[in-house]
C-alpha positions as CSV (number, residue, x, y, z in Angstrom):
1,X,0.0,0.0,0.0
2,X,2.8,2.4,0.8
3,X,4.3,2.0,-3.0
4,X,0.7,3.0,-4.8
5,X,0.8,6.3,-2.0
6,X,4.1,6.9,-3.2
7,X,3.7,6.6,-6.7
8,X,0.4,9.0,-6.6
9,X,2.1,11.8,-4.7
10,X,5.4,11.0,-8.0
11,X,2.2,11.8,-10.5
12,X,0.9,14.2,-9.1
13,X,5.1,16.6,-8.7
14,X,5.1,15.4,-12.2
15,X,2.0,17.2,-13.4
16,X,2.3,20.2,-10.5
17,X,6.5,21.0,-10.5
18,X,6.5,21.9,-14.3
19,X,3.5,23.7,-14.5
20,X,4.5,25.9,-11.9
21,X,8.0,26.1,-13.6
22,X,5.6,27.4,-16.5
23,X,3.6,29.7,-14.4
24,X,6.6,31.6,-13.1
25,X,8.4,31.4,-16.7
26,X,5.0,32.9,-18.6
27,X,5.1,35.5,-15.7
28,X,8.9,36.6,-15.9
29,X,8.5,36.7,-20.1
30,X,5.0,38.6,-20.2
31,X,3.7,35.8,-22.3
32,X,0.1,35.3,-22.4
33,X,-2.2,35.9,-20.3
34,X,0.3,37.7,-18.5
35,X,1.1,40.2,-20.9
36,X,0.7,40.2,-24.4
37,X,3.6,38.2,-26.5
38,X,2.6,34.3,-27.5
39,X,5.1,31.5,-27.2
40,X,3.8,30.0,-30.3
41,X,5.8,32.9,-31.8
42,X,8.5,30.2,-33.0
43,X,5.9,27.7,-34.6
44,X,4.7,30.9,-36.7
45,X,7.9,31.0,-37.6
46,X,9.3,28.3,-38.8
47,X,6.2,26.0,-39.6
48,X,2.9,28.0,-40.2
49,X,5.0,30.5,-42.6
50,X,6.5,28.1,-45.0
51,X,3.7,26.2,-45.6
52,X,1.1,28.7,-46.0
53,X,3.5,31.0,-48.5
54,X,4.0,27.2,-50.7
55,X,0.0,26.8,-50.2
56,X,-0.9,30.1,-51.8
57,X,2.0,29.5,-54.7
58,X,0.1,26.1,-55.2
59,X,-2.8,27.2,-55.6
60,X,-1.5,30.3,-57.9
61,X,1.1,28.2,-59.9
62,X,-2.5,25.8,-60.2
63,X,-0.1,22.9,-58.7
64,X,-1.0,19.6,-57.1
65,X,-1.4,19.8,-53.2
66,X,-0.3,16.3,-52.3
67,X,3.7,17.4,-51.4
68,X,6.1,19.7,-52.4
69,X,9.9,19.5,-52.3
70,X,10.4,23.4,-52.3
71,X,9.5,23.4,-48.3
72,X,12.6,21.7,-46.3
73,X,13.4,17.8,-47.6
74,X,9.7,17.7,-48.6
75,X,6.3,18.4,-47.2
76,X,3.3,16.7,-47.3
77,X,0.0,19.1,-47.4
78,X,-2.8,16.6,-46.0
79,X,-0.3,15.4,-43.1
80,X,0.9,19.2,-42.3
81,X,-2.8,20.8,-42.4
82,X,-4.1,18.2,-39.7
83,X,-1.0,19.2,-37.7
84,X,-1.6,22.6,-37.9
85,X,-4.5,23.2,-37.4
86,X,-5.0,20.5,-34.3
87,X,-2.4,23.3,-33.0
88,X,-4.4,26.3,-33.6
89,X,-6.9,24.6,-30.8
């Protein structure tokens, strides 16, 4: 009985110890809702950017949307649009 008390009071510093690393980080940083900058600010960066300017040449250029080898090694579009925009939730 001691182990399962033990291993509950682990789970629950694992859930607690890096959220309130978080909390204090988000405060120090100003990020949101603390102030007003956004930590996704690398992900709009370096993942929404590239795909959406390669979408809109796509669809300009009247290409297929199934990959493209222009973005990185190569991008898939069906596989990237569920990613990103399961993010965006």
């Amino acid at each position: 009985m001691q182990n399962a008390g033990r291993r509950e009071e682990s789970s629950v510093l694992a859930f607690f110890v890096p959220a309130f690393i978080m909390l204090i980080l988000f405060i120090i940083r100003g990020i949101y809702p603390f102030g007003d900058r956004s930590f996704l600010f690398s992900d709009m960066y370096h993942q929404y950017m590239p795909f959406l300017s390669e979408f809109v040449h796509k669809i300009k250029a009247g290409e297929g949307l199934f990959y493209s080898y222009n973005v990185g090694i190569r991008i898939e579009f069906p596989g990237t649009v569920c990613l990103l925009s399961g993010k965006s939730f």
